[in-house]
C-alpha positions as semicolon CSV with decimal commas, in nm:
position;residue;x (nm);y (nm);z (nm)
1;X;-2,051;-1,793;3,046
2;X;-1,777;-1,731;2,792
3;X;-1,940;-1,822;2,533
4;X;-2,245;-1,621;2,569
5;X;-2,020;-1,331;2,609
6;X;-1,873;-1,417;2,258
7;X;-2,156;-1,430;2,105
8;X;-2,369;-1,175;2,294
9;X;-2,302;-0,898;1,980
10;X;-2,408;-1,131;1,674
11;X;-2,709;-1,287;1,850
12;X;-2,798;-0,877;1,886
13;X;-2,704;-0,812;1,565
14;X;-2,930;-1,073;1,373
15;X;-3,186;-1,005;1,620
16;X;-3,190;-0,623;1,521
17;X;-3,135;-0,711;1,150
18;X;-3,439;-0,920;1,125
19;X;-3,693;-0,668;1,258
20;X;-3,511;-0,351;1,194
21;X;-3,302;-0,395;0,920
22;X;-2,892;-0,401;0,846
23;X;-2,852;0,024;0,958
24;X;-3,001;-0,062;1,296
25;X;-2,842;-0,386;1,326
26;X;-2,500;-0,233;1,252
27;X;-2,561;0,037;1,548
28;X;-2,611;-0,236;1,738
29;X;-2,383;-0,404;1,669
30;X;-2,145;-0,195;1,762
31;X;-2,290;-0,074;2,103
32;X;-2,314;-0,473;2,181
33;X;-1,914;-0,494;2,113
34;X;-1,859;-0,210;2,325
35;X;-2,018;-0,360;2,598
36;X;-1,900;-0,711;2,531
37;X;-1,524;-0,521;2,562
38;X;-1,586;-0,403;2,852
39;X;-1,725;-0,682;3,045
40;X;-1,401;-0,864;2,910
41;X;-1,249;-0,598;3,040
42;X;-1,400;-0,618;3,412
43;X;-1,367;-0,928;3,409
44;X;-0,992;-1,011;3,301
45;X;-0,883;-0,648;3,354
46;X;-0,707;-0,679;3,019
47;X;-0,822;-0,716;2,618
48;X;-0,607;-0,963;2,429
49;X;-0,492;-0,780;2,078
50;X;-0,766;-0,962;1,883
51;X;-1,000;-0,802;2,104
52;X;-0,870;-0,476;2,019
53;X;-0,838;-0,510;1,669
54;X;-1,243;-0,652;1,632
55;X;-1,336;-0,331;1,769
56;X;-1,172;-0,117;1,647
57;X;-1,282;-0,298;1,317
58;X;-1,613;-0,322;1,408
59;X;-1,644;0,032;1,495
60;X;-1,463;0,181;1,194
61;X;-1,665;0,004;0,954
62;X;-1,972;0,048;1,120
63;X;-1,956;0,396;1,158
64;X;-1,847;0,407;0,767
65;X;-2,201;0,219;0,698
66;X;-2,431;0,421;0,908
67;X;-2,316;0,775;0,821
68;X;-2,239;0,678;0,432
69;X;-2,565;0,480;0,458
70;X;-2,399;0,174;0,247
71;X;-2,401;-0,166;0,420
72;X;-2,097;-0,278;0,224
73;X;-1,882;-0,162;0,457
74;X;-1,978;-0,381;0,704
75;X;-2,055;-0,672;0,544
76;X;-1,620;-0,660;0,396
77;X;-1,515;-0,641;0,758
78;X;-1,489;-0,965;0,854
79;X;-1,276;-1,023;0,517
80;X;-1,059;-0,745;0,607
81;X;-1,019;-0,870;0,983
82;X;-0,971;-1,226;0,862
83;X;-0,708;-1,126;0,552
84;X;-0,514;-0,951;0,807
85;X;-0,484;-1,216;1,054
86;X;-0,371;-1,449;0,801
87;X;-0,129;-1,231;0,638
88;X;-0,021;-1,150;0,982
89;X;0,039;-1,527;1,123
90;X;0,249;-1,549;0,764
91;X;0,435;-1,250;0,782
92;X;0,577;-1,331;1,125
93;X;0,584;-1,749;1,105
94;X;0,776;-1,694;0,769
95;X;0,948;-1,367;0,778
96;X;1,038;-1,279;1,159
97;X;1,062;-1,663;1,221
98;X;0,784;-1,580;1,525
99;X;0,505;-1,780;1,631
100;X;0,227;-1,523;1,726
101;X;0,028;-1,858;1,841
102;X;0,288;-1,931;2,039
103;X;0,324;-1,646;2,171
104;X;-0,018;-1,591;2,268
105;X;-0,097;-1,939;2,403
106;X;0,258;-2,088;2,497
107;X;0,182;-1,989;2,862
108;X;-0,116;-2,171;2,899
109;X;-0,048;-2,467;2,683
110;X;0,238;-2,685;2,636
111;X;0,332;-2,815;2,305
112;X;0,616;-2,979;2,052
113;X;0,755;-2,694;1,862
114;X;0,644;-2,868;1,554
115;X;0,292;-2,879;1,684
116;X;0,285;-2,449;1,705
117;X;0,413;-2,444;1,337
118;X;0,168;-2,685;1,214
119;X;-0,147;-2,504;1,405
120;X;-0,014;-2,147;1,319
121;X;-0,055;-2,286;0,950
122;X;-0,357;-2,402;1,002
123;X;-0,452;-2,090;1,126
124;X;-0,287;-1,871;0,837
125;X;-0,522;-2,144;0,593
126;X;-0,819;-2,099;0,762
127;X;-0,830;-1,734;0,795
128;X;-0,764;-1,693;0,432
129;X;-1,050;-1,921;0,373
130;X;-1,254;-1,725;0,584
131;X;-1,187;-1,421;0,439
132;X;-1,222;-1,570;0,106
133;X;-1,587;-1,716;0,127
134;X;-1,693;-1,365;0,339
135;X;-1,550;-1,158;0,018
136;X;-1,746;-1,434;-0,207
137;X;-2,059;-1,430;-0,022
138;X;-2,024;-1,008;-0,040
139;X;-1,961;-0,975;-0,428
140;X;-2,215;-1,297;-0,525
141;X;-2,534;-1,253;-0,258
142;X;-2,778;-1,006;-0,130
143;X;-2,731;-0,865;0,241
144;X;-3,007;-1,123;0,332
145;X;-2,808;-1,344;0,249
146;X;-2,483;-1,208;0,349
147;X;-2,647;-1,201;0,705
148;X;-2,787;-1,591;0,675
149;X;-2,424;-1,686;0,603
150;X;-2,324;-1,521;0,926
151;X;-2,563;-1,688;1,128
152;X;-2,480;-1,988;0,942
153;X;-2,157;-1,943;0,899
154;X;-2,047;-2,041;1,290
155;X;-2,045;-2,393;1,144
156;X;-1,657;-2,279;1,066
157;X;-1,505;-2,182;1,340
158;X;-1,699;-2,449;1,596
159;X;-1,591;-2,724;1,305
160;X;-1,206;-2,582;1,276
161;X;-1,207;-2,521;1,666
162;X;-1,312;-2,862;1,730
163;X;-1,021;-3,020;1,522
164;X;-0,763;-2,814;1,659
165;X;-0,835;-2,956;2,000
166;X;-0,856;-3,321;1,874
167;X;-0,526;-3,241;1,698
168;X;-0,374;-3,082;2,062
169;X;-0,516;-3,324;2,290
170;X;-0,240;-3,620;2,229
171;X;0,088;-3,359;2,212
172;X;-0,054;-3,171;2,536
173;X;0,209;-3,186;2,846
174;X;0,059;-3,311;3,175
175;X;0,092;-3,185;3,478
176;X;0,322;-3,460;3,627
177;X;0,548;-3,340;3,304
178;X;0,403;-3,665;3,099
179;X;0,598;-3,671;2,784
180;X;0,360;-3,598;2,506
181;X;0,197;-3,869;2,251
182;X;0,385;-3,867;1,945
């Protein structure tokens, strides 16, 4: 169920794209985040930050496409929402000395302190890629193909997602308060 919620907005969004074009598929877009926010909302009565921060993204550079009519805008967010997570992660791992991973997650997963630095890296490098092949695919392809690299482009997060956990599963704590795999 959670992940049709995540991905209830894009699946709209290519679906209005491909018969409507990228104005229509922006508004909705947008009205599909809304309404994914607040079912996330009903349901956890709470939005984590990122939460916030996509829509409020997502509606700011939306609105910038539809009423200046210019579908840049919304094809730079997800660099601009990527660069900032990265710079972010490395502006508090390395400058505060905080672990916003940590921080978010600690509660619900138990790990080796070096384990948080390593995956908040890992995090700071693949958001920078992220942001770096969006601004690439922006500057160097057509919106067709901006929007096929979308679509195509959940290979990313599934593949980095997927190695994070095979990475976590031997350091994760037990219940019975196992010591963790070194």
């Amino acid at each position: 169920m959670k992940i049709l919620i995540d991905f209830f907005p894009i699946l709209l969004f290519f679906g209005a794209y491909k018969f409507y074009g990228i104005y229509v598929g922006t508004a909705v877009l947008m009205g599909a985040t809304v309404a994914q926010m607040a079912l996330i909302y009903a349901i956890d009565r709470r939005l984590q930050t990122m939460h916030k921060i996509t829509l409020v993204l997502i509606l700011l550079f939306g609105t910038l496409t539809l009423v200046l009519q210019d579908d840049r805008f919304i094809k730079w967010k997800p660099t601009v929402l990527y660069g900032a997570m990265s710079i972010a992660l490395a502006v508090a791992v390395w400058g505060m000395k905080k672990n916003f991973l940590k921080m978010l997650l600690g509660s619900q997963l138990t790990l080796p302190e070096g384990v948080w630095h390593r995956l908040n890296v890992a995090w700071i490098v693949y958001c920078a890629f992220m942001s770096a092949i969006n601004a690439y695919v922006v500057v160097n392809f057509s919106t067709e193909a901006w929007v096929d690299f979308k679509l195509w482009g959940y290979a990313f997060p599934l593949v980095f997602l997927v190695g994070q956990g095979i990475y976590v599963a031997p350091h994760v704590k037990g219940d019975e308060g196992d010591e963790p795999a070194a």
